[in-house]
C-alpha positions in Angstrom: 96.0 108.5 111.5 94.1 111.3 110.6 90.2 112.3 111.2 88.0 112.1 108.3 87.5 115.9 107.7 91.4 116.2 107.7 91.3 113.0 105.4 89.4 114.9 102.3 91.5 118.0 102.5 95.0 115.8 102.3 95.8 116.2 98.6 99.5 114.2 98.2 101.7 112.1 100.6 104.8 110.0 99.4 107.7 108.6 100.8 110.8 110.6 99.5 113.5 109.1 101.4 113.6 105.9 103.4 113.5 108.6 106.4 111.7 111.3 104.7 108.0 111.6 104.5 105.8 114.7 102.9 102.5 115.1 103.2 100.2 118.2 102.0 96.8 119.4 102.8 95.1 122.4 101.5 93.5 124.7 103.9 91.6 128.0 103.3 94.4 130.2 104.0 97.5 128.3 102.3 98.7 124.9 101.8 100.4 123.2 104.2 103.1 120.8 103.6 104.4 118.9 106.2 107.9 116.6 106.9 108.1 114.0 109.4 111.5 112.6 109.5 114.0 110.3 111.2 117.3 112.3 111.6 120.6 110.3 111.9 121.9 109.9 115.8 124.7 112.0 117.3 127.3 109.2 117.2 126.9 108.8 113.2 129.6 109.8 110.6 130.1 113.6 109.9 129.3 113.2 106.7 125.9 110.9 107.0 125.0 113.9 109.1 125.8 116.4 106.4 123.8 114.3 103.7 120.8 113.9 105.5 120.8 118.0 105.3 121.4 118.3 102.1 118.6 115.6 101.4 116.1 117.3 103.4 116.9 121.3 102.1 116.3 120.0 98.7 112.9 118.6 99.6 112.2 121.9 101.5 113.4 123.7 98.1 110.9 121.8 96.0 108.0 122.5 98.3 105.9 126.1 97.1 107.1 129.0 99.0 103.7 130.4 99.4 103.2 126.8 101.6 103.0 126.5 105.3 106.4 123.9 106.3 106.3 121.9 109.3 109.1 119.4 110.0 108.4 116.9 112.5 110.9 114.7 113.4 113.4 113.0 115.4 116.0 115.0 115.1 118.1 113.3 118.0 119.2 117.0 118.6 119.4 118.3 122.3 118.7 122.1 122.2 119.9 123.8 125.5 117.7 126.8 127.3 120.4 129.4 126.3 119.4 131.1 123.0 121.5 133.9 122.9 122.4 134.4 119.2 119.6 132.5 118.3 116.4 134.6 119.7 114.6 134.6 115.9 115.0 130.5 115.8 114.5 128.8 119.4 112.7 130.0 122.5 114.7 129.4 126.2 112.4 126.5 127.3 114.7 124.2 125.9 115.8 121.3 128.2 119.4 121.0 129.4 122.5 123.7 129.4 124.6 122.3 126.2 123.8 121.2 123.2 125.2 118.3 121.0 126.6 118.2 117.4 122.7 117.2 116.1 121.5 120.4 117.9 123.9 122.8 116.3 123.0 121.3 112.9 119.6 121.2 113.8 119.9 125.3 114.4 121.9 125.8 111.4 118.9 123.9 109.1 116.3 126.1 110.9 118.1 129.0 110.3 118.3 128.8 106.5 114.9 128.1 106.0 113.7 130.6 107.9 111.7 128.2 110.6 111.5 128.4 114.3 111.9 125.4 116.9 108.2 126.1 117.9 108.7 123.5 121.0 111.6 125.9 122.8 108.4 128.5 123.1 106.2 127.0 125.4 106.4 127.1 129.0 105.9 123.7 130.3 107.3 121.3 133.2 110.5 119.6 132.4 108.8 116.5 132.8 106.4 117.3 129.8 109.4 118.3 127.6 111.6 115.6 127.4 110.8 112.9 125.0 113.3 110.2 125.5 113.8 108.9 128.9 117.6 106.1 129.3 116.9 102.2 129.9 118.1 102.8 133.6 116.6 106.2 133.9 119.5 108.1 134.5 119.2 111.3 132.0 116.0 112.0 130.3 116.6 114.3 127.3 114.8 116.4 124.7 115.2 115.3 120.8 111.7 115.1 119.1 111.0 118.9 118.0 108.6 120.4 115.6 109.6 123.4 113.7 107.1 125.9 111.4 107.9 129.0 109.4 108.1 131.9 111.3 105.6 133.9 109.8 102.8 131.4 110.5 104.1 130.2 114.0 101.4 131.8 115.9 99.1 128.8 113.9 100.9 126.1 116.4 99.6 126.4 119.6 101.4 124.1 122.0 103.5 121.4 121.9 104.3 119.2 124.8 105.1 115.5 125.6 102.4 113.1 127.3 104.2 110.4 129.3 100.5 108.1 129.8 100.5 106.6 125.4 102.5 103.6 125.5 103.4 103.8 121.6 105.5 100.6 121.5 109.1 102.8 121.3 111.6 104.3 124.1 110.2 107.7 123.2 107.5 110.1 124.7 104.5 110.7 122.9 104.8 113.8 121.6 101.4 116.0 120.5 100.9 119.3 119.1 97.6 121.8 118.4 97.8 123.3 115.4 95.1 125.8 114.1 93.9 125.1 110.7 90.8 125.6 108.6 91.0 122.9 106.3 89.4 122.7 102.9 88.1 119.7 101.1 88.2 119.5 97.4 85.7 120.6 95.3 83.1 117.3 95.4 80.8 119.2 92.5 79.7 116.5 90.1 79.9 119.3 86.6 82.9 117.2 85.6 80.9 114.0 86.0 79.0 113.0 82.8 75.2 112.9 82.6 72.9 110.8 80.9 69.5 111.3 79.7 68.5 107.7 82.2 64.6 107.9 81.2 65.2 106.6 77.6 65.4 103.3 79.6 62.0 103.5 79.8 61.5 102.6 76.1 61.7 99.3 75.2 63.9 99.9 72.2 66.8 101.9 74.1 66.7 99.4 77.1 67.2 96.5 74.3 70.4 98.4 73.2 71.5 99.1 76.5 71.2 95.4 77.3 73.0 94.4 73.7 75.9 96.6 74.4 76.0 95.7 78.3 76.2 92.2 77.1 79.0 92.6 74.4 81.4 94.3 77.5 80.8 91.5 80.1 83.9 89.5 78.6 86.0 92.0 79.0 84.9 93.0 82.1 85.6 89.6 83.7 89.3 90.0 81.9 90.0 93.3 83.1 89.1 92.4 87.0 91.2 89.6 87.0 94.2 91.4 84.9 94.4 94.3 86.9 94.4 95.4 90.3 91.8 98.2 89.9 89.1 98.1 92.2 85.9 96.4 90.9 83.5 99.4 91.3 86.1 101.3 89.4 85.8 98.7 86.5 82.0 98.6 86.6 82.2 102.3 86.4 84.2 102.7 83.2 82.1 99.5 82.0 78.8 101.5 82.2 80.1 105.2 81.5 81.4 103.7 78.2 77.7 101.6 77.2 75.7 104.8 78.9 77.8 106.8 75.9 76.8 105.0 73.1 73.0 104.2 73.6 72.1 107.4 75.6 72.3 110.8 75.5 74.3 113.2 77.4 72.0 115.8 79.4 73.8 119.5 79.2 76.8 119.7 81.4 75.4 121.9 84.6 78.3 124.5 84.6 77.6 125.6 81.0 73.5 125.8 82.0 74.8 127.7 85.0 76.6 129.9 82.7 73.5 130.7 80.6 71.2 131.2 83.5 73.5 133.5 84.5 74.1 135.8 81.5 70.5 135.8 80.8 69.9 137.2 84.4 72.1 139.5 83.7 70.6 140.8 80.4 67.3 141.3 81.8 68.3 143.2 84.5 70.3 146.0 82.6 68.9 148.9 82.6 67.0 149.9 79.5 69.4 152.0 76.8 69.7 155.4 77.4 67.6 157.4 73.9 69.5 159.9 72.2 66.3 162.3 72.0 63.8 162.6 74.9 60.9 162.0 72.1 61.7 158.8 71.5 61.5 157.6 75.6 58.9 155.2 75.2 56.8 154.6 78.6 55.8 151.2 79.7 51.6 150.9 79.9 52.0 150.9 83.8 54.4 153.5 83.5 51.4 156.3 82.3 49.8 158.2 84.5 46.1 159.1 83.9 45.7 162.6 83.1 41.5 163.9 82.5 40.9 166.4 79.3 39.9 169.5 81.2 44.1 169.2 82.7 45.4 168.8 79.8 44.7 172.0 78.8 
């Protein structure tokens, strides 16, 4: 789910894998491209564990290194309080004194890329870290982690889990604040074409405009039914294509904008510079009034 404003800035999302999900956004300072992911669980085989990685550096590998990363997942890793080693990657508020097999992988991952496990930084309560809590409620541990590059981690302001959401799964909900200022694309309408609509006042151009209208309503009624497009998309094509044939385009905005422009700029150059001071020619309101008996 994402707010409307974040909505207009996300520019791609796609499943990569049947675990794998990337999404990008563009914001003012840099893009941000962002993995959520399912990682296998402790007890699978070696080598699942070691393709998942493999699967997941190649999609950090296509992503733009310029790019803000964020990989949210599941990692099913347990990351203990003890970071000696491992100050640059993970903080100490991790929860529990070892960690499994996942969690050394996990580090390993994060350490290549250059990312930090931004949710062993903050100082919360034990109860507001752990994100997974046994059927019989014997050990609670912490395996859902979010981890950014390390040169924008100050961006990703907390992260802690809320124990209140009922979500439908075993786990915690898990929320973190991020700072962004997103951008929305460009919404300008120069790429849009323009038509000269008042020619619809004449009876002659509206009687085109109806003829050709009329010669396209076939195969408008084919193309709906043939297709899956939306219908205002089809009625949009459908007049676009009749509005190019019977009326005229106006000027495309950006190239008027253009003009405007260079003529502002003409006018507002300084006059040239005259190779002889005799041939400065003074404006009328330029001249000063000077009587005979001065002049003299």
């Amino acid at each position: 789910m994402m707010t409307p404003r974040a909505d207009k800035s996300l520019t791609d999302w796609r499943a990569v894998k049947s675990s794998v999900l990337l999404a990008q956004l563009k914001s003012k300072q840099c893009n941000v491209s962002i993995i959520v992911c399912y990682a296998p669980t402790n007890y699978s085989l070696e080598g699942r564990k070691e393709e998942y990685y493999e699967e997941l550096q190649s999609i950090i590998d296509e992503i733009p290194e310029r790019d803000m990363k964020i990989v949210i997942s599941d990692f099913n890793a347990k990351v203990k309080g003890n970071n000696q080693g491992m100050e640059k990657v993970m903080g100490v508020e991790g929860l529990g004194e070892v960690a499994n097999e996942n969690g050394a992988h996990f580090v390993s991952f994060c350490s290549t890329d250059n990312l930090v496990i931004r949710s062993t930084l903050f100082q919360h309560k034990d109860i507001q870290k752990y994100a997974l809590t046994s059927p019989c409620a014997n050990y609670k541990i912490h395996i859902d982690h979010i981890a950014i590059d390390k040169e924008r981690m100050g961006t990703l302001r907390s992260v802690r889990s809320y124990r209140g959401a009922d979500i439908g799964i075993d786990h915690q909900l898990t929320i973190a604040k991020l700072i962004l200022n997103l951008n929305a694309p460009n919404t300008n309408l120069d790429g849009i074409p323009r038509f000269d609509t008042t020619k619809l006042l004449e009876d002659e151009h509206r009687q085109i405009f109806a003829v050709e209208l009329a010669k396209v309503y076939t195969s408008l009624k084919l193309r709906a039914v043939d297709t899956i497009e939306k219908p205002s998309i089809v009625i949009s094509d459908i007049l676009t294509n009749v509005s190019q044939v019977t009326l005229a385009s106006l000027p495309d905005t950006s190239a008027m904008r253009k003009t405007i422009k260079h003529k502002r700029k003409s006018v507002r150059a300084p006059p040239p510079t005259p190779a002889d001071l005799q041939e400065l020619e003074l404006l009328h309101q330029y001249k000063i009034y000077i009587p005979e008996e001065w002049r003299e």
